[in-house]
C-alpha positions in Angstrom: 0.0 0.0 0.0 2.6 2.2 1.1 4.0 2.0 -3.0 0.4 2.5 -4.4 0.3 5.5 -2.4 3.6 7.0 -3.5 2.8 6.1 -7.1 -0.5 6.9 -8.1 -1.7 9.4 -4.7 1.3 11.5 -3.9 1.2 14.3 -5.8 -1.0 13.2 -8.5 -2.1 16.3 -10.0 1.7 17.3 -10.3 2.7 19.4 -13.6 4.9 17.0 -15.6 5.3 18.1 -19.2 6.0 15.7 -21.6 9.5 16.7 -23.1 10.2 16.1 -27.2 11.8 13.0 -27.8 15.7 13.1 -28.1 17.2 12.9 -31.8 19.2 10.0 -31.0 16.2 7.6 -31.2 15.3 5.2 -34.0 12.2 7.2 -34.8 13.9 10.7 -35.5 16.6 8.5 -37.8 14.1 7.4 -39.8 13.1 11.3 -40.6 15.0 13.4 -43.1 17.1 15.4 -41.6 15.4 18.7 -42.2 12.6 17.3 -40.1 14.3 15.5 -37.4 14.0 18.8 -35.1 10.3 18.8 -35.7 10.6 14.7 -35.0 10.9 15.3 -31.4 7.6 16.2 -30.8 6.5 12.9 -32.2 5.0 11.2 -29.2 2.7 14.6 -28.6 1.0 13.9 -31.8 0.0 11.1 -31.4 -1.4 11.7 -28.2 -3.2 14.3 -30.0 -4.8 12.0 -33.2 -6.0 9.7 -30.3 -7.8 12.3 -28.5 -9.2 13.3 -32.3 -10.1 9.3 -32.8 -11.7 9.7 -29.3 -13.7 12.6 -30.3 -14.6 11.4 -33.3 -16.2 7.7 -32.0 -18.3 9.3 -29.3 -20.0 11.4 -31.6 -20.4 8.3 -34.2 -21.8 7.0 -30.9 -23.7 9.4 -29.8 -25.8 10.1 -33.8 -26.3 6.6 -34.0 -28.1 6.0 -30.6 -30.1 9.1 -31.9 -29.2 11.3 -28.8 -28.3 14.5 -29.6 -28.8 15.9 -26.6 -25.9 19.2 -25.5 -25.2 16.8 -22.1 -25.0 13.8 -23.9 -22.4 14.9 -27.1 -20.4 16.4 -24.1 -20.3 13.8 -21.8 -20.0 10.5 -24.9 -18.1 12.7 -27.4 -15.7 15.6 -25.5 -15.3 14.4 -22.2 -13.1 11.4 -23.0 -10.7 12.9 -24.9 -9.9 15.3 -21.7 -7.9 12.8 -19.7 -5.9 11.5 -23.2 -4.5 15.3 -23.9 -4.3 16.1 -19.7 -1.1 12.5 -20.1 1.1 15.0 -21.8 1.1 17.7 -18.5 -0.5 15.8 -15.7 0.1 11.8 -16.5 -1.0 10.3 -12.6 -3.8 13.0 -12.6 -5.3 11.9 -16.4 -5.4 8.7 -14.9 -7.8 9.7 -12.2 -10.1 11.5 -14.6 -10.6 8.6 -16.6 -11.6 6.2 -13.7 -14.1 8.7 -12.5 -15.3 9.4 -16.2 -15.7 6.0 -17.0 -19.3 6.0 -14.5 -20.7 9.1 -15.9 -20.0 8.4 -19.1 -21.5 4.5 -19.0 -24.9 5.8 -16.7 -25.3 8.4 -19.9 -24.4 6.3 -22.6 -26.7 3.6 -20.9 -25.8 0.9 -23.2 -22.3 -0.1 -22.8 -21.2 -1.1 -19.2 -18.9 0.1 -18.0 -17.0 1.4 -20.4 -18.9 3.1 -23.6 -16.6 2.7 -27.1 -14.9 6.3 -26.8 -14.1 5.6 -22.9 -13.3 2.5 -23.7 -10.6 3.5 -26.2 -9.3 7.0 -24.2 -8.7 4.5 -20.8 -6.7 2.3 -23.2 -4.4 5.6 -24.2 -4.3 6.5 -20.9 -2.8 3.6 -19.4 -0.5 3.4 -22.0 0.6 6.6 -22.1 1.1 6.7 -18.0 2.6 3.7 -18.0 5.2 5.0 -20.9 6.0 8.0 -18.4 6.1 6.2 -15.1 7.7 3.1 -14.2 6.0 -0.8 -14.5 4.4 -0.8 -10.7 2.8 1.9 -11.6 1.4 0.2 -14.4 0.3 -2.9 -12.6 -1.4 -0.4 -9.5 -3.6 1.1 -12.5 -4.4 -2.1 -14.2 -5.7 -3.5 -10.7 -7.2 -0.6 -10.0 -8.9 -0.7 -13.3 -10.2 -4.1 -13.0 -11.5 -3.5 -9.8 -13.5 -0.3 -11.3 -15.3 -2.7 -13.5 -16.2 -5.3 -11.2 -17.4 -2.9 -8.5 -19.7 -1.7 -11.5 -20.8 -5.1 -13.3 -22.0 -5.7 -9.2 -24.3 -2.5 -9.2 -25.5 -2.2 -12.6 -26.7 -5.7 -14.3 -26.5 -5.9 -18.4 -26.3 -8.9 -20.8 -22.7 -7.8 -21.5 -19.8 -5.7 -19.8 -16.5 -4.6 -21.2 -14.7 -5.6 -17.9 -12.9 -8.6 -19.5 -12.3 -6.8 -22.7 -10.7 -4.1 -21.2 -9.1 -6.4 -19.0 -7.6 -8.7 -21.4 -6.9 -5.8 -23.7 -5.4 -3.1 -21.2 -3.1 -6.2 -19.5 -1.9 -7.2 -23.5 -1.1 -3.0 -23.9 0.5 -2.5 -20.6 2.9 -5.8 -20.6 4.2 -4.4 -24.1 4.8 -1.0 -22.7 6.8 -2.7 -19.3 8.7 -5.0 -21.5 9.9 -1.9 -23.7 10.5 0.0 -20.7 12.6 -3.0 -19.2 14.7 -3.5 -22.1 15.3 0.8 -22.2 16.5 0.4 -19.0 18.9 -1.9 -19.1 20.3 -0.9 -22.3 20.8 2.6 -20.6 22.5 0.5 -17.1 24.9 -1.2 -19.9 25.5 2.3 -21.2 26.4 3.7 -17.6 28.3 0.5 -16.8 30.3 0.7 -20.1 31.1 4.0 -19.6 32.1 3.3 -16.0 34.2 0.4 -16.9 36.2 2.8 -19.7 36.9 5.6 -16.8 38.0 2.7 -14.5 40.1 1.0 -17.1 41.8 4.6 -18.4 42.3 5.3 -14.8 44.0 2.2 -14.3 46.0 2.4 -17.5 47.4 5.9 -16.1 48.2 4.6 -13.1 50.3 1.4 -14.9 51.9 3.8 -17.1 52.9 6.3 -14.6 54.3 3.2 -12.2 56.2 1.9 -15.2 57.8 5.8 -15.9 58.8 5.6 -11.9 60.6 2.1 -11.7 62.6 2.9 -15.2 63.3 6.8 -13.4 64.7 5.0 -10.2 67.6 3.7 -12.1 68.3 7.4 -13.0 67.5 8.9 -9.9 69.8 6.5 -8.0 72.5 6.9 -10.6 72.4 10.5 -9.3 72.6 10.4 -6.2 75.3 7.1 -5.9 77.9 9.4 -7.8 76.7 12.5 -5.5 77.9 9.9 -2.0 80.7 9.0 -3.8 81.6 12.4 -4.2 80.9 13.6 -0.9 82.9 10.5 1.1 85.9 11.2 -1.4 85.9 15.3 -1.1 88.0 15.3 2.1 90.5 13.9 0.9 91.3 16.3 -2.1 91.7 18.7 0.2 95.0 19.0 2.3 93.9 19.5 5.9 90.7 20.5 5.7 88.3 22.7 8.9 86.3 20.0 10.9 83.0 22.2 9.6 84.2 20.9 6.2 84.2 17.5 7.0 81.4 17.3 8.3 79.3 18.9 6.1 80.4 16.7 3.2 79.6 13.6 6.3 76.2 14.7 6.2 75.6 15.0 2.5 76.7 11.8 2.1 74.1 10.4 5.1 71.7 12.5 3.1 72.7 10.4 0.0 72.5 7.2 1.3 69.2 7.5 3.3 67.3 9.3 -0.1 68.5 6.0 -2.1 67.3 3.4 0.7 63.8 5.5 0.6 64.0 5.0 -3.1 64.7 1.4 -3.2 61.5 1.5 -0.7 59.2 3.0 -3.4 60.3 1.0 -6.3 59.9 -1.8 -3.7 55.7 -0.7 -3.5 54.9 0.2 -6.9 56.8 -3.4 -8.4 54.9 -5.9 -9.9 55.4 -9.4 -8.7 56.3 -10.7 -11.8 58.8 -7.1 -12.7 62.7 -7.8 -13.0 65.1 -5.1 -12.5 66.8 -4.1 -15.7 70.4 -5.6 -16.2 71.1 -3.0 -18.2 71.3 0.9 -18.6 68.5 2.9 -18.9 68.7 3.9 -22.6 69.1 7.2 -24.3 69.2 8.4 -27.9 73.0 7.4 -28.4 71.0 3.9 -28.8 68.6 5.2 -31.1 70.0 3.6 -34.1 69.6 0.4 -32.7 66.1 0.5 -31.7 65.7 1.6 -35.6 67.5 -1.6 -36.8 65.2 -3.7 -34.8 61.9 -1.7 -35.9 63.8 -3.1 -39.8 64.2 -6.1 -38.8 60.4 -6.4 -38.1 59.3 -4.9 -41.6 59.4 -0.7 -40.5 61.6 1.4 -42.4 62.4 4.6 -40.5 64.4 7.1 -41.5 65.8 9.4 -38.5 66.6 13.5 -39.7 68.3 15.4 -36.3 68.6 19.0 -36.3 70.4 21.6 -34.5 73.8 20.7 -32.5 73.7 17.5 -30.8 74.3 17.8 -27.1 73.9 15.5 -24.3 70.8 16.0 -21.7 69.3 15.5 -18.9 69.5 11.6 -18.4 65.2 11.7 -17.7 65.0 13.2 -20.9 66.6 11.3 -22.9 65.1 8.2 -21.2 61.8 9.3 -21.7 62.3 10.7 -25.8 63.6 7.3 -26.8 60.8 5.7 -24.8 58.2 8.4 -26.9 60.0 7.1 -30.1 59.9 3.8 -29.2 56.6 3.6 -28.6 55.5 5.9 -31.6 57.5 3.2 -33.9 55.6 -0.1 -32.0 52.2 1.7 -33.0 53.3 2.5 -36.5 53.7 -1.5 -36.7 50.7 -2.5 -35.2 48.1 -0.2 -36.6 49.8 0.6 -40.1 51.5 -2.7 -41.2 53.7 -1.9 -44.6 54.2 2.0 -44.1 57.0 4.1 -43.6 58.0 6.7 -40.9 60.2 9.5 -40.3 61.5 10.1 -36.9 63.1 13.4 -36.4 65.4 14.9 -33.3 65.3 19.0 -32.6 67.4 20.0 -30.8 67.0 23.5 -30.0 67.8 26.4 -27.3 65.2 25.5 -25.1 64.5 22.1 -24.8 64.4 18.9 -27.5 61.5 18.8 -30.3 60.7 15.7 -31.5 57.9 14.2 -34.7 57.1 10.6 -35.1 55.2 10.1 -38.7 54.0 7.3 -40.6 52.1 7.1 -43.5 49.1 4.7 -44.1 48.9 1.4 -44.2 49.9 -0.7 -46.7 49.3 -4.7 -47.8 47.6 -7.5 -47.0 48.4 -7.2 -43.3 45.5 -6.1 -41.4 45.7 -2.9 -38.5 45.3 -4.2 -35.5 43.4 -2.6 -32.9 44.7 -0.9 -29.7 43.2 0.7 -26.7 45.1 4.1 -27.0 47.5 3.0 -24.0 50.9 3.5 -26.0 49.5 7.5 -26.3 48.7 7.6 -22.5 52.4 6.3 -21.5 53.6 9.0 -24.1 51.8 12.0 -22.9 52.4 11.5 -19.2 56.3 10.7 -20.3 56.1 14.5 -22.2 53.4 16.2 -19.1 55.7 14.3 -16.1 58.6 17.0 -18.0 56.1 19.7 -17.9 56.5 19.7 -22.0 53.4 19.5 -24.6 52.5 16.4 -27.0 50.0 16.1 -29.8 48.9 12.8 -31.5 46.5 13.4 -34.3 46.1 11.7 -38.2 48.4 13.2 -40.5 46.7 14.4 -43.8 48.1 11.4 -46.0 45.9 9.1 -44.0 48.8 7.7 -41.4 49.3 9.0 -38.1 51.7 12.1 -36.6 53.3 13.0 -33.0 54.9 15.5 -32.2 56.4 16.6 -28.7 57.9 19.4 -27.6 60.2 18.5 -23.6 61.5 22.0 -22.3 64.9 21.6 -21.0 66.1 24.7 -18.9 69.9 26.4 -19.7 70.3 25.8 -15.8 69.9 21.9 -16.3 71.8 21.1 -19.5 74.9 19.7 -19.0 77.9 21.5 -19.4 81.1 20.8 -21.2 83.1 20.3 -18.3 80.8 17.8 -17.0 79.7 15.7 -20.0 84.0 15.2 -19.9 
């Protein structure tokens, strides 16, 4: 009871317009386009030609029984089509209308009971159209409520026939089509929600593998660092001939500072790798080994052709890490999503920073693309954002595929001559 109440008695008269139907249903595809904005207001129409078809049989109705009188065409011909037109603002509320029509109209038509033809066709639309806008218990409150309309009345009035069990058969037919519709809408709009939550969820957790693999391959680098910066500090003292105590110990504690900032990085690497991860055996790569990773890119059917510009300089160890891991990966996609084509990898270096453009043209052959899920992009843009620098990955006009990266890289930070030597 407590459902019947919220459903059909709290706030029944409530103003709930009906809005247009979106353009993304089948009905406004099946419209030229021109009329697809008019399309929306489909289901409003045909509200409306009911109402008309209502109209239209009580007054058939009405001039056949030969009563013409004013209450009579009102109450058998207008009436009816009230509660059809009153769905599209006031669905729960139509509903009402019609169930206490339906008596009027039956004592005044006097020969159908309970329902008169042009009732009997405007409580059909009704239900429908209520149980379209609400959900399936509403829909089963009205048909039990309707049934129980028609039996209370077969009990008072007696006839030779009664359109209880026509309406009853017919209305439960209507209303199960309706529910199943509605059923199968919902779900398909759950999958939606769930598909779109399972493609933030995986991105998200994409992100988060490419962002642990960027930190385990940094720690070598890091720890490189900061091994030759305690080796430094423990042999300083000694190139100095008799050096202050304050000396000493300041080079002491850069050393403990050292040491304890490489245990806390073996720590981290320790939480973010995988069970089945291996610690490289050897160097983190740079591009001084960028003509290898072309060779093997030839060996397995890519022809790249590397262009450098500018004067070749040595950088910042992350930097160089992470542009040969850009190229690399730029190369690996150019072989699984354009089999057969070509690409051009070219090297800027320039005052401020390193500028670098992956491009491959189109697929070519019998070899087949085969698809990805865009994780080789989200490695490369947090490799190019982790260096505060700026990526683009976009199809190039020829029909293959472009990158292009731009990593900043500060006077301050470049290595100098002295200590490259």
């Amino acid at each position: 009871m407590g459902g019947l109440r919220q459903d059909l008695f709290h706030d029944a008269f409530a103003y709930r317009p009906l809005a247009p139907m979106r353009a993304g249903r089948a009905l406004t595809r099946l419209v030229p386009e021109r009329m697809r904005a008019r399309a929306g207001w489909a289901p409003h129409a045909l509200v409306g030609l009911a109402a008309l078809i209502t109209v239209l049989i009580g007054l058939t109705v009405a001039d056949g029984s030969g009563a013409w009188s004013g209450i009579e065409i009102i109450v058998i011909g207008l009436l009816p089509a009230i509660p059809v037109v009153m769905t599209l603002v006031r669905p729960v509320g139509a509903f009402w209308m019609s169930m206490g029509l339906t008596p009027v109209a039956a004592v005044i038509d006097g020969n159908d009971w309970p329902w008169a033809p042009s009732m009997f066709l405007a409580h059909l639309v009704v239900l429908v159209v209520v149980a379209a806008r609400t959900r399936p218990r509403t829909a089963a409150w009205m048909w039990v409520l309707t049934v129980l309309l028609g039996t209370v009345m077969e009990s008072i009035g007696w006839h030779y026939s009664t359109t209880t069990a026509p309406m009853a058969v017919t209305s439960a037919f209507a209303l199960l089509v309706v529910t199943v519709v509605q059923t199968r809408r919902e779900a398909e709009r759950e999958v939606t929600v769930q598909r779109t939550v399972t493609a933030v969820e995986r991105d998200r957790r994409t992100l988060l593998e490419e962002r642990t693999t960027i930190a385990r391959e940094l720690h070598d680098v890091v720890a490189h660092h900061m091994s030759v910066v305690a080796i430094q500090a423990e042999a300083a003292p000694y190139r100095v001939e008799n050096p202050p105590p304050e000396l000493e110990q300041a080079f002491v504690t850069i050393r403990e500072n050292a040491v304890a900032a490489l245990t806390e990085l073996r720590r981290v690497l320790g939480v973010v790798r995988a069970e089945d991860y291996r610690a490289p055996d050897a160097p983190q790569p740079t591009l001084a080994a960028l003509d290898g990773l072309l060779a093997n890119v030839a060996d397995a059917g890519l022809v790249a052709e590397k262009t450098i510009t500018g004067a070749v300089r040595e950088l910042p160890q992350g930097v160089e890490l992470s542009a040969y891991r850009i190229i690399q990966e730029a190369l690996s996609n150019t072989l699984r999503h354009a089999p057969g084509a070509t690409a051009k990898v070219e090297i800027g270096y320039v005052l401020g920073g390193l500028g670098l453009r992956v491009v491959n043209g189109p697929p070519t052959g019998p070899v087949k693309p085969s698809q990805g899920a865009g994780h080789g992009i989200t490695g490369m843009r947090e490799r190019v954002a982790m260096l505060n620098g700026e990526m683009t990955a976009e199809p190039a006009a020829d029909g293959g595929y472009e990158i292009t990266a731009f990593i900043p890289v500060p006077l301050a930070q470049e290595p100098t001559q002295s200590e490259t030597s």
